[in-house]
C-alpha positions in Angstrom: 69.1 104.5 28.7 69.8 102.3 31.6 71.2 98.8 31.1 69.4 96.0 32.9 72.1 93.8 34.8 70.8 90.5 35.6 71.2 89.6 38.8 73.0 86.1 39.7 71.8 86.7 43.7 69.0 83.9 44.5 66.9 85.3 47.0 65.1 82.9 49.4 62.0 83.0 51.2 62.4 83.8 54.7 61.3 85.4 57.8 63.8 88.3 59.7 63.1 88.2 63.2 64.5 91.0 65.9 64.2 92.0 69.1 62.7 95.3 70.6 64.8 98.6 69.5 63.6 101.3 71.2 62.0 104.2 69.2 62.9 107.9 70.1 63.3 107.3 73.7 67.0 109.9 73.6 65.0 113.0 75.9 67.9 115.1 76.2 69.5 118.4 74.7 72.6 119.7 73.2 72.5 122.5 76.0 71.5 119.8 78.8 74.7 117.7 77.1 76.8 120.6 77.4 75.1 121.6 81.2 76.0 117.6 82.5 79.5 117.8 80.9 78.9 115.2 78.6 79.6 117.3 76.0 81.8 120.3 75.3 80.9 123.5 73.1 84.1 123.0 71.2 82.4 118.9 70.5 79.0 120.7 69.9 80.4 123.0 66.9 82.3 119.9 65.8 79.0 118.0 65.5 77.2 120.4 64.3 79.6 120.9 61.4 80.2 117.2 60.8 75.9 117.2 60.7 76.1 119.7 58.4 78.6 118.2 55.7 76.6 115.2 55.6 73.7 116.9 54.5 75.4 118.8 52.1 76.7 115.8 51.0 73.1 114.2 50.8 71.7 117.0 49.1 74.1 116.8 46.5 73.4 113.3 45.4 69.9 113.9 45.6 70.4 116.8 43.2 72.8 114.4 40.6 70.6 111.5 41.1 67.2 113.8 39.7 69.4 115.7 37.6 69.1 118.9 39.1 71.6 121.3 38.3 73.4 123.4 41.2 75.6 126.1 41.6 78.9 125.8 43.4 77.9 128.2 46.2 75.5 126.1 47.2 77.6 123.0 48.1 78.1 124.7 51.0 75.6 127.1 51.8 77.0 128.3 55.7 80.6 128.5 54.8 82.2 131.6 52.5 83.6 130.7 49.4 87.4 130.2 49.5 89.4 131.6 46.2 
């Protein structure tokens, strides 16, 4: 059973305001990236990787959060298990 914590936070009525943020306006590749120098392959695979974990990582607290039991193996699904 969850236990309700009160909350001591008083919230006020109020309006955020902010400017314009611009909304999917990145029109470039990894390979055009790579092809302008701004990125190397070595950086690519890095990111990739790094993109990766944090999945893994978000997909695993999904899974404790609903309850959802997994196996190790799939922790990590596109490296081999080390032992």
């Amino acid at each position: 059973m969850v236990k309700e914590i009160k909350s001591t936070f008083n919230c006020k009525k109020s309006v955020l305001e902010f400017k314009k943020i611009p909304v999917c306006s990145y029109q470039k590749n990894i390979g055009k990236e790579i092809k302008d120098g701004t990125l190397s392959r070595s950086q690519a695979l890095s990111l990739l990787e790094m993109m990766n974990s944090i999945r893994t990582l978000e997909d695993m607290l999904v899974r404790i959060k609903a309850g959802i039991p997994f196996a190790r193996r799939t922790l990590i699904p596109c490296y081999p298990l080390v032992h």
